[in-house]
C-alpha positions, 0 to 999 in steps of 0.5 A: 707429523701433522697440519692442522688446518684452521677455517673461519668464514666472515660473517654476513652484515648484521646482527652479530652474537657476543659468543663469535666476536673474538673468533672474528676479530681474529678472522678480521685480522688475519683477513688484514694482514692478507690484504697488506701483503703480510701474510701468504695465502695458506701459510696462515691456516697451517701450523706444525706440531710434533706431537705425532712425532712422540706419542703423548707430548702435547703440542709445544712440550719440549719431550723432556720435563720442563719444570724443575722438578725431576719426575721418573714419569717424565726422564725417560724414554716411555714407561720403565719395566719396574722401578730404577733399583730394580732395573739396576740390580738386574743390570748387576746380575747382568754384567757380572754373569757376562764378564770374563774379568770375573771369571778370571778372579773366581779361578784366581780365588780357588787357586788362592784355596788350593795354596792355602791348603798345601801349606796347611797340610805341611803340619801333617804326619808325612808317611811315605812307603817304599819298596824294592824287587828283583834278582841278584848274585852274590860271589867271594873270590870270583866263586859265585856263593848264591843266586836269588831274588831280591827284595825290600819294603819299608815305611817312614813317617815324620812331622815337624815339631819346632820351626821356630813358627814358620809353618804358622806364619805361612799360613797365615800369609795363605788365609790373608791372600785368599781374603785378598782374591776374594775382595778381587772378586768383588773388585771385579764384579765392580769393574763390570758393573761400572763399565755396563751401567756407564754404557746403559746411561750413554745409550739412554743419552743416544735414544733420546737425543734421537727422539728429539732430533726426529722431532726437529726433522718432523717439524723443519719437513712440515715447515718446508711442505708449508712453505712449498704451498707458498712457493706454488703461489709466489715464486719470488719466495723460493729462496726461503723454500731452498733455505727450509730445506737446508734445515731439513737436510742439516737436522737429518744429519744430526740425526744419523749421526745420533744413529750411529753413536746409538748402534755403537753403544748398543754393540758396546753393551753386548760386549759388556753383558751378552745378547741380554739386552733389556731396555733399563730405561730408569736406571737414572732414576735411583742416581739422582739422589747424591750421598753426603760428601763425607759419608762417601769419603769415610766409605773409601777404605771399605772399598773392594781395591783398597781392602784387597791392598791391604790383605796384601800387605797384612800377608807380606807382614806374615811372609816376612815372619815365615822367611825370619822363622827359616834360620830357626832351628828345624825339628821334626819327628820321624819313625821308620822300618823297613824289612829286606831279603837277600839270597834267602837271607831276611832281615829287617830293623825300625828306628824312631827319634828327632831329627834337627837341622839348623842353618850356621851361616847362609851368607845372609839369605834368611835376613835378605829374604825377609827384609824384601817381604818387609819392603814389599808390605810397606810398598803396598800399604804406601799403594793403599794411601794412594789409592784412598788418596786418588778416590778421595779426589775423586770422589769430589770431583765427581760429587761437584760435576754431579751437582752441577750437571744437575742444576744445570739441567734444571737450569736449561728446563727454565729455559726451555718453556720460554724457548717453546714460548718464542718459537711458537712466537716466532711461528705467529709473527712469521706466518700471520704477521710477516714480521719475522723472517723464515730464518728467524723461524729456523734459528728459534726452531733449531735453538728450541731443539738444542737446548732439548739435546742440552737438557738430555747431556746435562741430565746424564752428565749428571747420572754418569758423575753419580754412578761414577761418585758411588764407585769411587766410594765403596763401590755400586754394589753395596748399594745395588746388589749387596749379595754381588758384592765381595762374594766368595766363589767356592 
């Protein structure tokens, strides 16, 4: 905060140059309104700014852009560390490394591997060996013939022949909920991006508003320290100094409050990506720009939730199949030999044939088990629809906030010039003048501010509807980090 003091002295009578005639009809003026009381000695001669407050806004510049176009120099809080697209890449990599829901759908899609490959292994030869070692007696009558060790070994081997196609569908059913677990990782890695990138734009939001509160308690205290050299002078007017100071104090209030919303989005963003905290200050940048409406419409069904359901379904398709394929007969191959010793007797023999098992009658096991596979895929395609169904909505809601938060934006940037234009006004009238009152000063002050405060929630309004728009879509991460998206942990 700074007071810049302006002096002019009247010239004596004479000759007068035509180079200071304007600077002293302004001292003529002003010597004027001093004499009918209009003015206080001192007030006239200071003027508030708050350009100290932020470095580099001139004099009378809202800390915002105040014309209608966006400019990435201006949006945000000092010069960004790399463009927006990188920023929000290194947010993806971020988030995704920090969260345990990703973590957990990694496991998730090993374990889906794992059971995948026991069934698979069910059309192997199964080859088993066994064997057996003591001691044993044999008697006839009571009258023990021989006492020794006993002993056997032996080994079988079998594998399925025919199983009416069981053994395929499992399979299949496996290979699809791998495909499944591994769109849930994509989905999760999305969750988390979402969540950091919503946070990030909350916290940019909190940052600045901060800044332009500081900004109106910079320039209220100034107001207040001026009309304190009016008060040291005129002590009827010490009304104005208590109602200047009440300014103050409600401004620093808004700003604490601000403060506090700041540290709780910083802790929100620790929680979401570690102690890695970077500034990602123009991630609003690239959100700007809104796709097509029914280019992000035709996206939906490539989105990681949806194509998950429907792997889902497609493997309860497969199920179903295996569970029909269970009262089909069961034929395997199997081969064995197995040698013994008794009481100094050996003996040994092999077989080799097929085996075949069929179900008569299960009471209708066969038939209810698939029917609940058949149920439970119509069930999760009838999920999918309402899935696709509820982004789409989505999906045009958010494009219409989005649009709307940003030409609302651009609306309250119009207005903000002719608000610096008033308050500036104001400030002339009130201190040279005395034609406006000090609360007159105060409410276009305080106007001029929230309409800053205005600009900074429209502005990212804006940018939480976009992010929110491409995540209904076919998510962030295509777009952002396409190497994050849907990737496969192994």
């Amino acid at each position: 905060m700074s007071i810049r003091v302006r002096r002019s002295s009247i010239a004596l009578p004479g000759p007068v140059p035509v180079a200071t005639i304007r600077p002293l009809r302004q001292v003529a003026l002003a010597c004027l309104m001093s004499l009918l009381g209009a003015t206080a000695p001192g007030l006239a001669l200071a003027y508030c700014d708050e350009a100290d407050a932020v470095a580099g806004v001139p004099a009378g510049r809202p800390a915002l852009p105040d014309t209608q176009a966006f400019s990435a120099s201006e949006l945000f809080d000092g010069p960004a560390q790399g463009d927006g697209m990188t920023q929000l890449a290194s947010l993806a990599r971020e988030a995704v490394t920090a969260s345990h829901d990703v973590r957990s759908a990694e496991h998730g899609s090993r374990a889906a591997r794992q059971d995948f490959k026991q069934t698979e292994a069910g059309g192997s030869p199964q080859v088993s060996v066994n064997g057996t070692l003591g001691i044993g007696q044999s008697a006839v009558a009571g009258r023990t013939l021989s006492v020794g060790g006993v002993g056997g070994a032996g080994v079988n081997a079998s594998a399925p022949l025919y199983d009416g196609g069981r053994l395929d569908a499992l399979k299949d059913y496996r290979q699809r909920l791998v495909a499944a677990s591994d769109e849930g990782i994509g989905n999760a890695r999305e969750r988390a991006l979402r969540e950091a990138l919503l946070t990030v734009i909350d916290r940019n939001r909190f940052r600045l508003q901060l800044k332009v509160h500081g900004q109106q308690v910079a320039k209220l205290s100034c107001l207040a320290r001026s009309i304190e050299q009016i008060v040291a002078r005129d002590r009827g007017r010490a009304s104005e100094l208590v109602q200047a100071r009440k300014g103050v104090r409600q401004a620093e209030i808004a700003r604490d409050e601000v403060q506090s919303l700041l540290r709780q989005a910083d802790a929100r963003l620790r929680r979401v990506v570690g102690d890695n905290v970077a500034p990602w200050g123009a991630v609003g940048v690239p959100l700007i720009e809104l796709p097509a409406l029914d280019t992000l419409l035709s996206q939906v069904p490539e989105s990681p939730e949806i194509r998950a359901l429907r792997l889902q379904a497609e493997a309860l398709d497969r199920l179903a199949r295996a569970n029909a394929a269970e009262g089909s007969p069961q034929v395997r191959w199997q081969v064995g030999a197995n040698s013994t010793r008794q009481a100094q007797v050996t003996s040994s023999a092999w077989n080799a044939g097929i085996a075949v098992n069929m179900v008569i009658d299960d009471g209708g096991s066969v038939s209810a088990a698939a029917s609940a596979s058949r149920e439970r895929a119509e069930a999760t395609r009838q999920a999918m629809a309402s899935g696709i169904n509820e982004r789409s909505k989505q999906i045009g809601t958010f494009h219409d906030a989005a649009r709307s938060a940003y030409l609302r934006a651009r609306h309250v940037a119009g207005v903000l010039q002719d608000s610096d234009q008033l308050r500036n006004a104001t400030f002339e009238q009130w201190s040279k003048l005395g034609r406006r009152s000090l609360f007159d000063l105060i409410s276009a002050e305080n106007e001029h501010y929230q309409l800053r405060i205005a600009y900074i929630n429209a502005l990212h309004d804006g940018f939480s509807a976009s992010a929110q728009l491409r995540n209904a879509s076919s998510g962030l991460l295509p777009w952002i980090a396409p190497e994050l998206a849907g990737v496969p942990a192994r």
